[in-house]
C-alpha positions in Angstrom: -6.0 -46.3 0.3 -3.2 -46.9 2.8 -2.8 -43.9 4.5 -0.7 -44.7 7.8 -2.3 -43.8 11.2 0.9 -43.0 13.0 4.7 -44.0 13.2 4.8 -48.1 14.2 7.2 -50.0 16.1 9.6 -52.8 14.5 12.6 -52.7 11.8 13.7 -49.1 11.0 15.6 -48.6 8.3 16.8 -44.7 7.5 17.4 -43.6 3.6 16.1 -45.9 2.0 15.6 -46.8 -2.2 12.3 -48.0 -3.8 10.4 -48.1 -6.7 6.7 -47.9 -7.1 5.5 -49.6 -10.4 5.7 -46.4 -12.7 4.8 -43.4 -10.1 8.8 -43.1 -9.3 11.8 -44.0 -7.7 12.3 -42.7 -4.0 16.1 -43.3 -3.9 18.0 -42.1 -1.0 14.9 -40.6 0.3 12.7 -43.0 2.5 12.4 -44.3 5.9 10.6 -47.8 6.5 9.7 -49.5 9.9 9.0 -52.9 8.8 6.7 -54.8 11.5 4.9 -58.4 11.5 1.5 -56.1 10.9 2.7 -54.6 7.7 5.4 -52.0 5.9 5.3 -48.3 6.9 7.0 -45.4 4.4 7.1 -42.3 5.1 9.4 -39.9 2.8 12.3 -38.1 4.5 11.0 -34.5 5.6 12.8 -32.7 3.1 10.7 -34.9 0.7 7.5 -34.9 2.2 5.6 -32.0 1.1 2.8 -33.8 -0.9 4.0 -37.5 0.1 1.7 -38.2 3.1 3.2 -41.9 5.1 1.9 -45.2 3.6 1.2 -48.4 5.8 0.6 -50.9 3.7 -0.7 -54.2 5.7 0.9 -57.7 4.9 -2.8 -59.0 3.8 -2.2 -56.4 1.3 1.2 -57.9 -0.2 0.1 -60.7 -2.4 3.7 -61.7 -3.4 6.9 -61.1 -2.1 9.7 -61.8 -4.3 13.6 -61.8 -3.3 15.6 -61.3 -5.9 19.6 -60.3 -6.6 22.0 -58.7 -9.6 25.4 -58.9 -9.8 26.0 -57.8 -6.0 22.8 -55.9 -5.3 19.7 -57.4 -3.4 16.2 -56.2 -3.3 12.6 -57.4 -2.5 9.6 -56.7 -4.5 6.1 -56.8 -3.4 3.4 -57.2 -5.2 0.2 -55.1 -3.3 -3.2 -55.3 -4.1 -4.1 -51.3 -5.1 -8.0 -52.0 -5.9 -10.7 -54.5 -5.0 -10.7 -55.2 -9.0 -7.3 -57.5 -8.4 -4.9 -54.1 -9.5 -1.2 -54.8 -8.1 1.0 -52.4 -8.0 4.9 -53.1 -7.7 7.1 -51.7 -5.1 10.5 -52.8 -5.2 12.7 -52.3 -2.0 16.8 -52.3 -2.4 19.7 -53.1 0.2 20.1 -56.4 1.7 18.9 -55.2 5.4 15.8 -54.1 3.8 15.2 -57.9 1.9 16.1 -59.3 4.8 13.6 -57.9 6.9 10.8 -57.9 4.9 11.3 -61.9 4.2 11.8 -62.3 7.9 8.2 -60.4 9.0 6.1 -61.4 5.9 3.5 -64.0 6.7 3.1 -65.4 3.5 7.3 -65.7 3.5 6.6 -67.7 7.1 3.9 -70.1 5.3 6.0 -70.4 1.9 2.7 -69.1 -0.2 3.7 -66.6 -1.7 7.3 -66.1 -2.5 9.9 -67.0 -5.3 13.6 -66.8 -4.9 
């Protein structure tokens, strides 16, 4: 559904750590460009076979939540995966990363759609 038409300019971060819901953990092995039109992944190449690059738009995200254990931050997003209302949960460690993502998405900007 969110198949990414190309590479996209803004906030690159190299080896990066998610996890999607209950298809898997990518730790270690993800680079994101995080942009004020939406969140690209792509898998490092050693990871890619299978994997095609993701863009997932910000009218996708219908939450973004910031969140922090002990000394670890992360940012999960809530994206709509079907036009039935599905979410699925993608959950994005490092500070950087949170930091980037609250600072490009527009619902962060308007105060709709976030907790802390």
């Amino acid at each position: 559904r969110y198949a990414a038409q190309g590479p996209i300019a803004g906030d690159a971060f190299r080896m990066c750590t998610a996890r999607l819901s209950h298809l898997g953990n990518y730790r270690n092995s993800l680079n994101l460009t995080v942009s004020g039109s939406g969140i690209h992944m792509q898998p490092m190449a050693i990871f890619s076979m299978c994997h095609d690059p993701l863009f997932i738009p910000w009218n996708a995200v219908t939450a973004l939540e910031k969140r922090k254990k002990l000394f670890f931050a992360s940012a999960r997003l809530l994206v709509k995966n079907d036009d039935a209302g599905g979410t699925t949960r993608i959950t994005f460690f490092g500070q950087p990363v949170s930091d980037s993502l609250q600072r490009h998405c527009p619902q962060k900007r308007s105060g709709a759609a976030t907790r802390s």
